[in-house]
KOLZA-989527 format. One record per residue: residue in three letters; x, y, z of N, C-alpha, C in turn. Coordinates in steps of 0.2 Angstrom, whole numbers, padded with zeros to 4 digits, always signed. Each point is the difference from the previous one (the first is absolute). Layout:
ALAXYZXYZXYZ;...
//
This chain:
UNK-0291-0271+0029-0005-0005+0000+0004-0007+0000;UNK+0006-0001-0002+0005-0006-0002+0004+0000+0006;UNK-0001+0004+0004+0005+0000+0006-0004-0002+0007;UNK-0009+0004-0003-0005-0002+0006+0000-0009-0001;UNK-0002+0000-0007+0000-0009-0001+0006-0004+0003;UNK+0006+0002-0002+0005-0003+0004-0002-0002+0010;UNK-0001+0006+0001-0001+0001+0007-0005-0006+0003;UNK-0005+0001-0004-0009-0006+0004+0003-0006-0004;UNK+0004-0001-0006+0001-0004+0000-0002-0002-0008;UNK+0003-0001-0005-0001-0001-0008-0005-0005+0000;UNK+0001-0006+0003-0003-0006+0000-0008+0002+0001;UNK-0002+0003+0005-0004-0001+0003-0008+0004-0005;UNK-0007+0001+0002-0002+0003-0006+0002+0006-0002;UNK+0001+0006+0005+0000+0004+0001+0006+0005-0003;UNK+0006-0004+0003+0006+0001-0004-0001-0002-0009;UNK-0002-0007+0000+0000+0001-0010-0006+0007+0000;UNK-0003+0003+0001-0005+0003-0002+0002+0007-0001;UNK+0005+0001+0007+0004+0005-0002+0005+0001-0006;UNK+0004-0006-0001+0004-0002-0002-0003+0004-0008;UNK-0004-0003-0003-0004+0000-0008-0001+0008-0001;UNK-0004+0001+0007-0003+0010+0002+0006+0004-0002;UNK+0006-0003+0002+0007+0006+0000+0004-0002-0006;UNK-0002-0007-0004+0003+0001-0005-0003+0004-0006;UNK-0006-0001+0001-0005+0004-0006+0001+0008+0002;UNK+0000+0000+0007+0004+0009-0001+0004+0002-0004;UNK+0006-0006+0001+0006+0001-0004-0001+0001-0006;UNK-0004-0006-0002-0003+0002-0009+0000+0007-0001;UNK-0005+0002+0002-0006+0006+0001+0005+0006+0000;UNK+0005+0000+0004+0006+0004+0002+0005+0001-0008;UNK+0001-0006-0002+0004-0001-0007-0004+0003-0006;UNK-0006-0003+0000-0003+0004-0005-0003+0007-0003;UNK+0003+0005+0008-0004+0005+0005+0007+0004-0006;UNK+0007-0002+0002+0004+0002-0001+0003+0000-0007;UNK+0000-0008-0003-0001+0002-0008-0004+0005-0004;UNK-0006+0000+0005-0005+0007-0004+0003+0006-0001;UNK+0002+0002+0006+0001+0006+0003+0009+0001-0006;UNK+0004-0004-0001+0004+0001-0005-0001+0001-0006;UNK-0005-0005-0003-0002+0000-0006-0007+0007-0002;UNK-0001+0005+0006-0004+0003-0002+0006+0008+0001;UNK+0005-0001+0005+0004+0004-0001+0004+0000-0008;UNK+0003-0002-0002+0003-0002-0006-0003+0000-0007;UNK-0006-0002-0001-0003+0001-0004-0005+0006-0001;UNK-0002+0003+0006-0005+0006-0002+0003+0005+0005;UNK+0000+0002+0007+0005+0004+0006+0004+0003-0005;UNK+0007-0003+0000+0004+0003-0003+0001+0002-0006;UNK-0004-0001-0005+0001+0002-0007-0005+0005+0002;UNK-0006+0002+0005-0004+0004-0002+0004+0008+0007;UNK+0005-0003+0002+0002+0003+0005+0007+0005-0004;UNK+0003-0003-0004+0004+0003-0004-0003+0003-0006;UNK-0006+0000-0003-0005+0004-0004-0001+0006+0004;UNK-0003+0001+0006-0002+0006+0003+0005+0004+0003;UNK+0007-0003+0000+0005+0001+0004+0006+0005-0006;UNK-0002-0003-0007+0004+0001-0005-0003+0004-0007;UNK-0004-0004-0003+0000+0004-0005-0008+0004+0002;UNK-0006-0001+0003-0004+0001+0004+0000+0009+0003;UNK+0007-0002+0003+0004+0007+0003+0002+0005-0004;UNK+0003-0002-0006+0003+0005-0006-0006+0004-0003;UNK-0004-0007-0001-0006+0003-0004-0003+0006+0006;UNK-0002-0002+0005-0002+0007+0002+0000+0005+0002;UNK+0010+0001+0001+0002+0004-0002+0001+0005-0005;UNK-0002-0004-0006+0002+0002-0009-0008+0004+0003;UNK-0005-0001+0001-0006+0003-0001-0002+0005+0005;UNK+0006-0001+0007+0000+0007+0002+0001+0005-0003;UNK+0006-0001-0003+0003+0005-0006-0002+0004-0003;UNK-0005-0005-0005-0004+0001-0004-0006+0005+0003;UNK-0002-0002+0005-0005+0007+0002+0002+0004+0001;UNK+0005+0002+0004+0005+0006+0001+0002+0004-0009;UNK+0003-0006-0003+0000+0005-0007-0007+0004-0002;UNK-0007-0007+0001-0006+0004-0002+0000+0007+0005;UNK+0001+0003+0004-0004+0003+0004+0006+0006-0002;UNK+0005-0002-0003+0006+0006+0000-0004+0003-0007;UNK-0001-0003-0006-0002+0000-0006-0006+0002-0001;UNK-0004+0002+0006-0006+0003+0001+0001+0008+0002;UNK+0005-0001+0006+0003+0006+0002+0002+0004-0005;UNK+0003-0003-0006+0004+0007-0003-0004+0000-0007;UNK-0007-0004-0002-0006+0000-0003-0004+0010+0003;UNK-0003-0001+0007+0000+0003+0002+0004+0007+0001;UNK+0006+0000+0001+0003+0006+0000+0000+0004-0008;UNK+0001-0005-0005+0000+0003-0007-0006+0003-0002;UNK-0003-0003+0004-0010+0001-0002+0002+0010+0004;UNK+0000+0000+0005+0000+0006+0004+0006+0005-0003;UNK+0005-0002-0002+0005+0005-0005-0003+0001-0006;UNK-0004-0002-0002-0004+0002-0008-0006+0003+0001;UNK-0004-0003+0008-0003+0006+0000+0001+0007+0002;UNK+0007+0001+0001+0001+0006+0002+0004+0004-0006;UNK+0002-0004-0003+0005+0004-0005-0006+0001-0004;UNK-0005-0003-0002-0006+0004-0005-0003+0007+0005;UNK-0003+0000+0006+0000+0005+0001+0003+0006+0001;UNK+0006-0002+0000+0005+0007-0001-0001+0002-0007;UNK+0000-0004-0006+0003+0001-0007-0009+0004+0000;UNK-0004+0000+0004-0003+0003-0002-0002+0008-0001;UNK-0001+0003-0008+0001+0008-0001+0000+0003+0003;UNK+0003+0006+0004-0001+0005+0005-0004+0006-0004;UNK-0002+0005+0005-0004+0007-0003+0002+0004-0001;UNK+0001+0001-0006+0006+0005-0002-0004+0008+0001;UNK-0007+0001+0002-0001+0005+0001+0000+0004+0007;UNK+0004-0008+0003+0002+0005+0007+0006+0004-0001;UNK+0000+0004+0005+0006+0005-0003+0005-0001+0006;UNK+0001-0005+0002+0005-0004+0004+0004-0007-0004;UNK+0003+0001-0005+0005-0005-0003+0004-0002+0003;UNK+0000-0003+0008+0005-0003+0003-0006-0005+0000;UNK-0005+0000+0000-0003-0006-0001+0001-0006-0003;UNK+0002+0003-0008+0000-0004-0005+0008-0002+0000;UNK+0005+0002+0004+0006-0002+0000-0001-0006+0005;UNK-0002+0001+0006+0000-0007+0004-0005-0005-0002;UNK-0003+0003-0003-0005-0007-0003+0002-0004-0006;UNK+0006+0005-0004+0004-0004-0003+0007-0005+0000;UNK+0003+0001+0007+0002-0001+0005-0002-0006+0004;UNK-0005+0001+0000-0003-0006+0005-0002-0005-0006;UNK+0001+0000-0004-0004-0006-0005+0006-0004-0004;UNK+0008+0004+0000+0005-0005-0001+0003-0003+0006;UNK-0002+0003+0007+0001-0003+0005-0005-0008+0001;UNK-0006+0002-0004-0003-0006+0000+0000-0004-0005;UNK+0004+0001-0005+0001-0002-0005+0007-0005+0002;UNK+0005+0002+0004+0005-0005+0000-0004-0005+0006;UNK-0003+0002+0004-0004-0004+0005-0002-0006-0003;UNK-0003+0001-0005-0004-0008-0004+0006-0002-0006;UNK+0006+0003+0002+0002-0004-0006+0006-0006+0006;UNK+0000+0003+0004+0005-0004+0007-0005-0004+0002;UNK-0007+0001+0002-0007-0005+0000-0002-0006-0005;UNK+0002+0002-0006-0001-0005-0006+0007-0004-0001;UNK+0005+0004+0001+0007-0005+0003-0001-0005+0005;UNK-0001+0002+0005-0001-0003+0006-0006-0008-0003;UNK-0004+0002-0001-0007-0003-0001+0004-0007-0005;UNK+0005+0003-0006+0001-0006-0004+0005-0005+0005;UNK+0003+0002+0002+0006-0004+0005-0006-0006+0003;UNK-0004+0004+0003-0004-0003+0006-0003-0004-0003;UNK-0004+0000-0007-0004-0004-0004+0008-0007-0001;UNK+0004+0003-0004+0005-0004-0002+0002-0007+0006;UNK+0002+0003+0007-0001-0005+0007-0006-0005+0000;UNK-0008+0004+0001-0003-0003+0001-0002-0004-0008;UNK+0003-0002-0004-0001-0004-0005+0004-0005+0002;UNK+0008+0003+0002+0001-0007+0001+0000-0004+0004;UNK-0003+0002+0008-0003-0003+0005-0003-0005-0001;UNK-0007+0004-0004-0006-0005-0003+0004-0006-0005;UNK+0005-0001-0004+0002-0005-0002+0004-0005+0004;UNK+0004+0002+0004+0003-0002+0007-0005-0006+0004;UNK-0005+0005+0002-0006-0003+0003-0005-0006-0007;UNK+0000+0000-0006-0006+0000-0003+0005-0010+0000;UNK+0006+0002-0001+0003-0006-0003+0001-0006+0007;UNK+0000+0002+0006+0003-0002+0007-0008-0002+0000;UNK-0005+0003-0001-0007-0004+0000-0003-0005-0005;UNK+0003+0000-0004-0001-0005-0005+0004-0007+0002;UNK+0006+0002+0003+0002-0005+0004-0003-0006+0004;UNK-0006+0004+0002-0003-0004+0004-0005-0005-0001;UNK-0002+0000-0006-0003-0004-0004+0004-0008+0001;UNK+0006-0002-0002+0006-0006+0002+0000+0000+0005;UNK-0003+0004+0007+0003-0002+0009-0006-0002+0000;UNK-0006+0002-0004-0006-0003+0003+0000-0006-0001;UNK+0001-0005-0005+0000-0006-0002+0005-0001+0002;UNK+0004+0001+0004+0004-0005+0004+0000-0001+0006;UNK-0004+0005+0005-0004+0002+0003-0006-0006+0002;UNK-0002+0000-0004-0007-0004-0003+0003-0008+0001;UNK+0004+0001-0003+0002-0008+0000+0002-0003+0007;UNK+0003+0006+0005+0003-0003+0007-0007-0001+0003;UNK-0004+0006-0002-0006+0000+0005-0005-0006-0001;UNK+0000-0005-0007-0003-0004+0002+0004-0005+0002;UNK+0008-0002+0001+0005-0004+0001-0002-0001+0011;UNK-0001+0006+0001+0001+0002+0007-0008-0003+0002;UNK-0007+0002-0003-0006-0004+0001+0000-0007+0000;UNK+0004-0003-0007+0001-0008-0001+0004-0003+0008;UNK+0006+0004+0001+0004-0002+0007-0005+0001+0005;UNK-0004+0005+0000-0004-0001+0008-0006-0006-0002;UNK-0002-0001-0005-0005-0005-0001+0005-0007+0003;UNK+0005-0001-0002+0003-0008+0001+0000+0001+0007;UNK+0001+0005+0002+0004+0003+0008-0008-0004+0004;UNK-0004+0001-0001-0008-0001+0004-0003-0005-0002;UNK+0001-0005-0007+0002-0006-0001+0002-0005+0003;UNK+0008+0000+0003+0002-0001+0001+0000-0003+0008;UNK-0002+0007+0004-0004+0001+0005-0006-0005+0002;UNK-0005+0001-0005-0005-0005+0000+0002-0007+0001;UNK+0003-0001-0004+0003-0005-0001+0002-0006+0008;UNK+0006+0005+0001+0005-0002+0007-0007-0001+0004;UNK-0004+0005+0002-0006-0001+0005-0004-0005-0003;UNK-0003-0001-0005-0003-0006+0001+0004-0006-0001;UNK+0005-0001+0000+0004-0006+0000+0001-0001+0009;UNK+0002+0004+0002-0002+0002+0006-0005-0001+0003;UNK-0008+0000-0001-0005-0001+0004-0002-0007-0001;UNK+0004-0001-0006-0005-0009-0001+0008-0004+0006;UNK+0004+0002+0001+0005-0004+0003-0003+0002+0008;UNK-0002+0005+0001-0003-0001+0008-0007-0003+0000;UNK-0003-0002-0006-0006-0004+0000-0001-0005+0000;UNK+0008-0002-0002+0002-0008+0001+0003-0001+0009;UNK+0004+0004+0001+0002+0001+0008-0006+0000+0003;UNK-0007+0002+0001-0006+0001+0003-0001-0007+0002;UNK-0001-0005-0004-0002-0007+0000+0004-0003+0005;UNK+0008+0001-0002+0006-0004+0004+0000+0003+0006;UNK-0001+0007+0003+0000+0002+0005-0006-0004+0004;UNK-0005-0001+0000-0007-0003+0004+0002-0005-0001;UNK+0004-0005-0003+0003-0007-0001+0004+0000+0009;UNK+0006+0004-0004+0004+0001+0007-0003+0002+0006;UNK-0004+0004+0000-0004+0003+0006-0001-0008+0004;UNK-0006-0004-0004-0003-0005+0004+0005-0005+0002;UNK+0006-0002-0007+0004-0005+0002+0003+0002+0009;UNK+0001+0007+0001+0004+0003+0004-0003+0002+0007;UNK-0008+0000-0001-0003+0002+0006-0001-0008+0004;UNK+0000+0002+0009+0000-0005+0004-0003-0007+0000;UNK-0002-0005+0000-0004-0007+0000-0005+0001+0005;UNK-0006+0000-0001-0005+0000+0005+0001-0006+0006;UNK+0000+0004+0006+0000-0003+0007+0007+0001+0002;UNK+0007+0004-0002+0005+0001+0000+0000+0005+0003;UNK+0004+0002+0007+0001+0008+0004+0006+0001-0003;UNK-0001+0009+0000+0007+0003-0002+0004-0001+0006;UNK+0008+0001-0002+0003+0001+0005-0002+0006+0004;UNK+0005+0000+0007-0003+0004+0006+0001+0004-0001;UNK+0008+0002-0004+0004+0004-0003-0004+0006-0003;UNK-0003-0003-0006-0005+0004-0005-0005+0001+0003;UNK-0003-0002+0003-0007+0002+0004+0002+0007+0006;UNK+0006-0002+0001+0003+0006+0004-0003+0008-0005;UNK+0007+0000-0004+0002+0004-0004-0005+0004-0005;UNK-0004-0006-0005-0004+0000-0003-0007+0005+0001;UNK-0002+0005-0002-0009+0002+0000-0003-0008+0000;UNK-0007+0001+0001-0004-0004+0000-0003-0001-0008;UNK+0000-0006-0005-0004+0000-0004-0007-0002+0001;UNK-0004+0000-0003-0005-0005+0002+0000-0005-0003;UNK-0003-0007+0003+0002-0005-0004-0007-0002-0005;UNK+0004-0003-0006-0008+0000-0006-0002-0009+0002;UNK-0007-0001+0002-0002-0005+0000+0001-0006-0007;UNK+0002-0006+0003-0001-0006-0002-0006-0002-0002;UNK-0001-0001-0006-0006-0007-0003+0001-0006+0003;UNK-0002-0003+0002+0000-0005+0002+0001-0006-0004;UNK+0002-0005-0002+0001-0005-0007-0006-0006+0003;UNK-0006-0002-0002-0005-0005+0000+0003-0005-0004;UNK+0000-0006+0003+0005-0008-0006-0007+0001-0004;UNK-0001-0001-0007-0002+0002-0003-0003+0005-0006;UNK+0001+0006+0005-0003+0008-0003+0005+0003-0003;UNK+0001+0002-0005+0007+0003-0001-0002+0006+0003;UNK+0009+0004+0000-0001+0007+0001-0002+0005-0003;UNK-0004+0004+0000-0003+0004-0006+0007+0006-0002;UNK+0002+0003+0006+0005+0005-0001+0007-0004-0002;UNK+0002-0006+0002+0004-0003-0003-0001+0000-0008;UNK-0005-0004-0002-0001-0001-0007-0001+0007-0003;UNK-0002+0004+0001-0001+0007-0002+0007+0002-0005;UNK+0004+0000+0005+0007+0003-0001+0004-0004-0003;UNK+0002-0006+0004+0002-0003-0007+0000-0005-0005;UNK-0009+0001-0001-0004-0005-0007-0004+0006-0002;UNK+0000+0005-0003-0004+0003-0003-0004-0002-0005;UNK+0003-0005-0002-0004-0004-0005-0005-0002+0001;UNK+0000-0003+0006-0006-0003+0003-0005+0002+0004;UNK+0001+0007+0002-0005+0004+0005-0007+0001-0007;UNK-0004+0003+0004-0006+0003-0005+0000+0008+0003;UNK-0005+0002-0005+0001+0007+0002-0004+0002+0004;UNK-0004+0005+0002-0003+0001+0008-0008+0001-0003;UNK-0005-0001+0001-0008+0002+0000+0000+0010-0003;UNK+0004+0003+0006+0002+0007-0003+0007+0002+0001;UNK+0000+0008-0001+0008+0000-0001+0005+0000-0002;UNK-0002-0002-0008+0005-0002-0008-0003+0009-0002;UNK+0006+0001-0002+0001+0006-0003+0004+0001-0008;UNK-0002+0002-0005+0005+0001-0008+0005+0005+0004;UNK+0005-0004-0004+0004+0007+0000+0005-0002-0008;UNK+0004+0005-0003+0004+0002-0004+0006-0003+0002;UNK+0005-0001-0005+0007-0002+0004+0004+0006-0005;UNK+0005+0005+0005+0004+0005-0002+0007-0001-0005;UNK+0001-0008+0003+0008-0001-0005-0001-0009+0002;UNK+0004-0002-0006+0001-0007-0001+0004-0002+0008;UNK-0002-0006+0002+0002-0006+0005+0000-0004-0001;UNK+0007-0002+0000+0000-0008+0000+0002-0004+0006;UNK-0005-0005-0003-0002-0006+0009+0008-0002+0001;UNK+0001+0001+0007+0006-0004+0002+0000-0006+0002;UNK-0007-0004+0002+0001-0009-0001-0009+0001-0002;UNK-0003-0007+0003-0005-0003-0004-0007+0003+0006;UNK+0003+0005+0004-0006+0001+0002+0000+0009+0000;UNK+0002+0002-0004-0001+0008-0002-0003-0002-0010;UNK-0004+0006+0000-0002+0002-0006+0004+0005-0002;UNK+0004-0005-0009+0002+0009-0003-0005+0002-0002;UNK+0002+0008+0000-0005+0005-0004+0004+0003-0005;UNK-0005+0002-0005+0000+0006-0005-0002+0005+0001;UNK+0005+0004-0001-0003+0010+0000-0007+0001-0004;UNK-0006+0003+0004-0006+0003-0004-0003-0006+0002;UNK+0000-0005+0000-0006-0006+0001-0005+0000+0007;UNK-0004-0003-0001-0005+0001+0003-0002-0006+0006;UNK+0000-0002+0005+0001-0006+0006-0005+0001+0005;UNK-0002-0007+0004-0003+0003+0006+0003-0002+0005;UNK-0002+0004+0007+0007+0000+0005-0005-0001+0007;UNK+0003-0006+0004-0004+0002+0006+0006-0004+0005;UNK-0001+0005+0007+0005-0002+0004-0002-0007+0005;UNK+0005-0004+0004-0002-0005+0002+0002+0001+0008;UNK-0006-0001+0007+0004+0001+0008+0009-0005-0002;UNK+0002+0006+0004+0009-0003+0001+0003+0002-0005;UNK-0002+0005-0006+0004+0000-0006+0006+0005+0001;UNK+0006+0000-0001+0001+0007-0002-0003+0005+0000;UNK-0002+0007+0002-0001+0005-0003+0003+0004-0008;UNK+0004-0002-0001+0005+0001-0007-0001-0003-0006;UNK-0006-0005+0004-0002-0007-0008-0005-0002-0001;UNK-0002-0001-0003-0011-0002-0001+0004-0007-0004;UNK-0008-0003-0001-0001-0006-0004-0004+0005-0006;UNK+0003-0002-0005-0002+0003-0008-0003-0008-0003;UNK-0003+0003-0005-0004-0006-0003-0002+0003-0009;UNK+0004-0003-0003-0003+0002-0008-0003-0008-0002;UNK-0007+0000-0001-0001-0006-0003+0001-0005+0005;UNK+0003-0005-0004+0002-0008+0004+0005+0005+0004;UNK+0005+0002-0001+0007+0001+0004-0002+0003+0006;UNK+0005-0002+0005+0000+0003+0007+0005+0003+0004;UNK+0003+0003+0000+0007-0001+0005-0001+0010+0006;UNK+0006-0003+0006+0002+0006+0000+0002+0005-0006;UNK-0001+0009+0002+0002+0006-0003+0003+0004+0006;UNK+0004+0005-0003+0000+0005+0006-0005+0006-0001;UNK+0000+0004+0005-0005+0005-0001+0005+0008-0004;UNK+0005+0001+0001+0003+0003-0004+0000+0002-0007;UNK-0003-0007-0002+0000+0000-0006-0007+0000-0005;UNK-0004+0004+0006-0007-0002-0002-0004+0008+0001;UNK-0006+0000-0003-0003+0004-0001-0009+0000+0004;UNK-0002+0000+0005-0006-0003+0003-0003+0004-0003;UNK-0005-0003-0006-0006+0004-0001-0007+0000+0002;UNK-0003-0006+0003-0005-0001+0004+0002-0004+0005;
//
């Protein structure tokens, strides 16, 4: 935008207008990037080295942890099924059969299940012994978390506080911004008229050449005597009256202040009547609170009737 303003010309409206447009980006741009640091730094990375570091440990420890439970189940399990087997062997054979190779295998098979549950109840203590200390491993690395939470907490409100200035901020630069092209509104139709040809003056042939056709706006005629109505309209707003119909309330959105004696300041929230005058800007009404009268811009208003 500061290069296009260069180009048409800084001076002229359009270049300042540029000019202001492409500095408030810059703002806009600076503040864009303050944010984005200040929200890296204080909540990003400290929340990015939590899930990266101790986050990771912790769910690995609780991997573990389940793996120990489901070992400590498994050999729950086996011990259970080596005792119900070593009871059924121990169980008394029938000494009225008259095949005693019975009672030898069945004696047989129940110290065989006998060393079973005692290697099962081995196993089982080990397994209990690991998954006890798993669970302390895990039980203490989760307590831990209680101090990441608060401090946690504290970035997380730190990084909301940072985006609130951030859109603040924002606010800010644009309406600083919208009242300085509301002031340019006025001086642009100043320079317009100053700038437009002298009634009864031809363009050169040059421009008539090159130029589209505009159509041209009819002249009021000046009667010695009658004042101009559209002249005084525009600039004595003090002294026009307001129209039979046409006057409409409206609200005003943000504070304005008049830039000479023929604009009305406003106050944000307050209540005016507004009605437009032939030849006005489209961008300005006449407002009227009470006695007072001056130009407003329309940007700054809210038509409600």
């Amino acid at each position: 935008m500061t290069e296009a303003a260069n180009d048409f010309g800084p001076g002229t409206p359009y270049g300042k207008t540029l000019i202001k447009v492409g500095e408030t980006q810059r703002r806009l741009g600076a503040a864009e990037r303050d944010f984005i640091h200040s929200a890296s730094i204080n909540f990003l990375t400290p929340l990015r080295n939590f899930l990266e570091g101790d986050w990771r440990t912790i769910s690995k420890e609780r991997r573990i942890l389940q793996n120990r439970r489901l070992d400590l189940d498994a050999c729950k399990a086996r011990l259970k099924k080596a005792k119900a087997a070593e009871a059924k062997a121990a169980a008394v054979p029938d000494f009225q059969e008259t095949r005693p190779r019975n009672y030898v295998l069945s004696a047989s098979a129940s110290a065989l299940w006998s060393d079973e549950v005692e290697k099962a109840e081995h196993e089982l203590r080990l397994t209990q012994t690991e998954f006890d200390r798993q669970a302390e491993v895990t039980r203490l690395l989760l307590e831990g978390i209680s101090s990441t939470h608060v401090n946690h907490l504290r970035c997380l409100h730190e990084f909301v506080e940072s985006q609130t200035n951030y859109y603040a901020q924002c606010y800010q630069y644009m309406l600083d911004l919208q009242k300085q092209l509301g002031r340019f509104s006025g001086t642009f139709v100043g320079n317009a008229e100053s700038t437009s040809p002298a009634a009864g003056t031809s363009p050169p042939a040059v421009a008539a050449a090159t130029l589209p056709a505009v159509p041209t706006i009819p002249v009021v005629p000046t009667i010695v005597g009658v004042p101009n109505t559209v002249a005084e309209s525009v600039l004595n707003p003090n002294e026009v009256k307001p129209p039979a119909s046409g006057t409409r309330k409206a609200r005003v959105l943000y504070d304005y202040e008049a830039a000479d004696s023929t604009e009305l300041a406003l106050l944000a929230d307050e209540m005016i009547t507004v009605y437009s005058l032939p030849g006005m800007d489209p961008d300005w009404l006449i407002g009227e609170r009470g006695n007072q009268k001056g130009k407003v811009p329309v940007t700054y208003l809210e038509l409600l009737s």
